[in-house]
N, C-alpha and C positions, 0 to 999 in steps of 0.2 A: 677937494680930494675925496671927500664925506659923499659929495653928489656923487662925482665918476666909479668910486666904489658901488655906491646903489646901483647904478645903470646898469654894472657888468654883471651886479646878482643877477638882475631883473631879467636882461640877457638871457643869461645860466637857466633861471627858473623858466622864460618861456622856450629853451632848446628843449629842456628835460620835457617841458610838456608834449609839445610836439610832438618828441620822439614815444613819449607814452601815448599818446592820444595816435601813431601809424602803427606800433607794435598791436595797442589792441584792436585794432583795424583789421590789422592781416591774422589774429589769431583768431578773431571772429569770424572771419572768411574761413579760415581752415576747418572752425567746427560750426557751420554755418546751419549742415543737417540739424545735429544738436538742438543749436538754440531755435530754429523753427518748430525741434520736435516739442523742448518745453513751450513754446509759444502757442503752440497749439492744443497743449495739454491743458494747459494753465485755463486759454480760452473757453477750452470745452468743461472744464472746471467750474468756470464761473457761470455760465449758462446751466449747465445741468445744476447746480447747486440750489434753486428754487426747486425746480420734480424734487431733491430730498427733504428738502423742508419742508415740503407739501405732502409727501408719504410718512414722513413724520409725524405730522398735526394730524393724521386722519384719525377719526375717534369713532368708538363702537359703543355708545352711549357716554359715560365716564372714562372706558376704558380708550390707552392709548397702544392698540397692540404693535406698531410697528417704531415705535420712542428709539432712539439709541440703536436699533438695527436698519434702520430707513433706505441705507446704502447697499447691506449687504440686501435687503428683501430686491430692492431694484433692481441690482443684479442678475440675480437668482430667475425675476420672472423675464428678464433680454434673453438670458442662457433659456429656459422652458421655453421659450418662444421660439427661439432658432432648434429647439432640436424640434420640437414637434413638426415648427414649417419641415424641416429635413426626413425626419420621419415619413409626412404625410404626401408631401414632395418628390422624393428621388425613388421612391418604389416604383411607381408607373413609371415614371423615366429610363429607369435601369433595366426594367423590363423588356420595355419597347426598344429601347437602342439593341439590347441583347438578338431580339426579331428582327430588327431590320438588320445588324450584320449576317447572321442567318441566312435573310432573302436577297442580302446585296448581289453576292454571283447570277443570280438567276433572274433579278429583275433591273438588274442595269442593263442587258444588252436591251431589254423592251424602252427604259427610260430613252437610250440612245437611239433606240429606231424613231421612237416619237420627236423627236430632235429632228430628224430630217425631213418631218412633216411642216414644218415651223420654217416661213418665209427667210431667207437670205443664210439660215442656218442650217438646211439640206446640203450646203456646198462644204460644209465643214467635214475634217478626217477625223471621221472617229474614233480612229488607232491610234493617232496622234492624242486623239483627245486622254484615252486611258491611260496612254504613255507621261502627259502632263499630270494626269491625276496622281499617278502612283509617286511621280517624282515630286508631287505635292506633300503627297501622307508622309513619304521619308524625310522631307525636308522638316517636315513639320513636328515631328516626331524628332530630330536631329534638335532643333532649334530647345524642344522642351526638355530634352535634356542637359543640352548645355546651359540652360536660364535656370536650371535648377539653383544654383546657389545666389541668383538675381531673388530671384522670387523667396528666398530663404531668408534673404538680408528684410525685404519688401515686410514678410510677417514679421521676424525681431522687429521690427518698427513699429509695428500696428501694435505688438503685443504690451512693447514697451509704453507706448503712449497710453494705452486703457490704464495700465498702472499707474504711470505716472499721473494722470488723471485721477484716477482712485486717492493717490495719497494726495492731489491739491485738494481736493474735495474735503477728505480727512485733518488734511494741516490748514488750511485753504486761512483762514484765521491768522494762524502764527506767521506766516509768511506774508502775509497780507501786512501785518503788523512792521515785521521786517522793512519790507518797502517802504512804507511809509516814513520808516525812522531815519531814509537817508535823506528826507526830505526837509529844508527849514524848518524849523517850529512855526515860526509867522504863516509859512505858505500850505503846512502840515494839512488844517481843518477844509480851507479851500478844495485841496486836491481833490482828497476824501471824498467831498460831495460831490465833484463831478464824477467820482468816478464810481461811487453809489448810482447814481442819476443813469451811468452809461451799464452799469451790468442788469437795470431794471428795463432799459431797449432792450439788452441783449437776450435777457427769460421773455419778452415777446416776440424775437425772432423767432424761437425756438418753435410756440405757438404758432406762426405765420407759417412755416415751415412744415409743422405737422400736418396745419389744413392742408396745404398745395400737394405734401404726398397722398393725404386722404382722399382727396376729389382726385388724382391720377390714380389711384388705385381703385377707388369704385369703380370711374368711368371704365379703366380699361377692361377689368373683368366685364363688365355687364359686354360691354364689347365682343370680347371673349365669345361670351355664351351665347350671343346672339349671333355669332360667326359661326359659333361648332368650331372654335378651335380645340384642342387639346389641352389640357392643363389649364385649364379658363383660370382657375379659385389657384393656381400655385403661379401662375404666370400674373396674373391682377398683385398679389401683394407684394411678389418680387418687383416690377416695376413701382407700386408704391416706396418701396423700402430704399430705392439705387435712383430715386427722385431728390434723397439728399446730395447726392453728386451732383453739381452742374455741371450739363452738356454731356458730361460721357455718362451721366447713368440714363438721360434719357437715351444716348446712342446704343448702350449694351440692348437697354430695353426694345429700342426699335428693333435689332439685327435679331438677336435673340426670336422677338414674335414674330416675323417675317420668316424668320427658318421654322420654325412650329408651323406657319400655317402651311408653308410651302408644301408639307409632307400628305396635306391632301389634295389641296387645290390649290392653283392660281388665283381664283376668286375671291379665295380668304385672304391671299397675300394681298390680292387690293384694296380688300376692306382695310386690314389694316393698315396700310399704308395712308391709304383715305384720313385713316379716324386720326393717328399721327401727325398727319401735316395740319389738319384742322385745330387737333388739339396743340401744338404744339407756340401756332397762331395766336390763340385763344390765351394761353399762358404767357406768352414775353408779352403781350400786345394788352393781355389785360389784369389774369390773375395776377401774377409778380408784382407789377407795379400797385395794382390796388392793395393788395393784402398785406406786403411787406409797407409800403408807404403809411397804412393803417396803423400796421405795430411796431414799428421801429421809426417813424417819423421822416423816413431818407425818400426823397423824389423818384420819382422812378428812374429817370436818367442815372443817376446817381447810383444805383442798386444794378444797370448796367455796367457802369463804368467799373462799379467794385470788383463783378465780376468778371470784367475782362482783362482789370489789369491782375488781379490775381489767380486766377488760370494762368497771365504770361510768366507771372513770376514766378509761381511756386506749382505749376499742373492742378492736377486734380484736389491736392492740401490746399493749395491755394485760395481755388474755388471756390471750396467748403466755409472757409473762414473766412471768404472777404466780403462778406455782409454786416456780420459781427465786428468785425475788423474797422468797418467805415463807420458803423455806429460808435467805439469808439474815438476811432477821429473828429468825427462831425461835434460827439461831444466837449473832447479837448480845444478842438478850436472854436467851438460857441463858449465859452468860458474863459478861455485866454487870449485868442485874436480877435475876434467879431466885436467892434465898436460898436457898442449898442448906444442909442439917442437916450439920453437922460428922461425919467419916470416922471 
């Protein structure tokens, strides 16, 4: 009677799990954004958290001026950075677009006569063509105002994570601590180390990552200048800067220079185009895999894979974090499943 009683707890206790183990299933499905935004925070947390210790320690003989404010100085010089690029940036820009609405009535019908100079594109109506342009601008113009409150939700997000970032960074310790308490005591020390081991990969991506946007930013400026494009020195550190994106910052980057040069010549738009496909070669086929392989210890295959399965997963977040991300996997599972042959 003793046994059949046990059985029906046991029963009882594995229904109730279950049923708690599908409840937090689908509530974590519901706020799914959420916990990707902590997971992201958190990650970006633990990667930046060496730059502060590292502006921390920096010394001026004895002195340690930046001790205890190491985060806010950080800040401070991302924020002086972006307003200066913006500053030093968007004047010529704002200008020129100003000029060329200006001259657009008067020099688009010359743009369109030169259009019918142009093999298989003489046959084209260029009434029709104006007529699609305009129903373009209003579409487009239509479309940015209805996305307004897309794009509204888009920055709460962005903004929310810098902070939450900010206070992993700040708590980064106490919560750290937390995690680990839900963890055995026996398996407590173990974890730990892997997962020290896996955030000292991850301050080397960080590194790998800076070279790869540094040499895309040199390269392209020098490019630049040697094209006579426009904006050489503001177009070079923007594409360094949207080199943290995979895939779509290199594409803003391409579309972007390609519309710059177009506004004097054809020719530039080739060069461009030219120095893009080459470099672009040059990067998946050789920087990535050497440089990331170098500081983060992951195959090159594998530094693909990461990145294609999280672009599918997550877009553009995805992308970001799935190098970090596989670093720690690769870690977790060298530690707990990888049978390694006896020393």
């Amino acid at each position: 009677m003793t046994e059949h009683a046990g059985n029906r707890q046991n029963y009882r206790n594995d229904i109730v799990f279950v049923f708690a183990l599908v409840l937090t299933g689908y509530v974590a499905w519901l706020v799914r954004d959420v916990l990707l935004l902590l997971y992201v925070s958190g990650l970006f947390a633990v990667i930046l958290r060496p730059v502060v210790r590292a502006v921390g320690k920096m010394r001026i003989g004895r002195w340690r001026p930046f001790k205890g404010i190491a985060l806010f100085v950080l800040l401070l010089t991302v924020a002086g950075a972006l307003i200066a690029f913006g500053a030093l940036a968007l004047p010529p820009v704002v200008s020129d677009l100003q000029e060329f609405s200006k001259e657009m009535p008067s020099r688009a019908p010359v743009m369109l006569e030169r259009l019918r100079h142009v093999p298989f594109v003489d046959h084209l109506n260029t009434d029709d063509i104006k007529a699609k342009l305009q129903d373009f601008a209003s579409s487009a113009a239509t479309y940015l105002l209805l996305s307004i409150r897309t794009w509204a939700s888009k920055l709460f997000s962005v903004v929310m994570g810098v902070i939450l970032t900010i206070y992993f960074i700040l708590e980064g310790d106490t919560v750290y601590a937390w995690f680990l308490s839900l963890v055995p005591v026996d398996a407590r020390d173990r974890l730990d180390a892997t997962l020290e081991r896996a955030e000292v990969r991850m301050g080397r991506w960080l590194l790998g990552q800076g070279s790869l946007m540094l040499i895309l930013g040199v390269s392209s400026t020098i490019v630049y200048l040697a094209l006579g494009v426009r904006y050489a020195y503001a177009l070079g550190a923007l594409t360094g800067l949207l080199n943290v994106i995979p895939i779509i910052g290199a594409a803003v980057c391409i579309v972007l220079a390609l519309l710059v040069a177009a506004i004097d010549s054809w020719g530039r738009v080739l060069g461009v185009g030219i120095f893009y496909l080459a470099y672009l070669q040059l990067e998946n086929s050789y920087l990535v895999p050497r440089i990331m392989r170098s500081r983060v210890g992951l195959p090159g295959i594998g530094i693909l894979v990461a990145l294609l399965l999280g672009s599918a997963l997550a877009g553009v977040v995805g992308a970001m974090v799935s190098v970090p991300t596989a670093v720690l996997v690769a870690e977790l599972v060298d530690e707990y499943l990888v049978k390694k042959e006896p020393v």
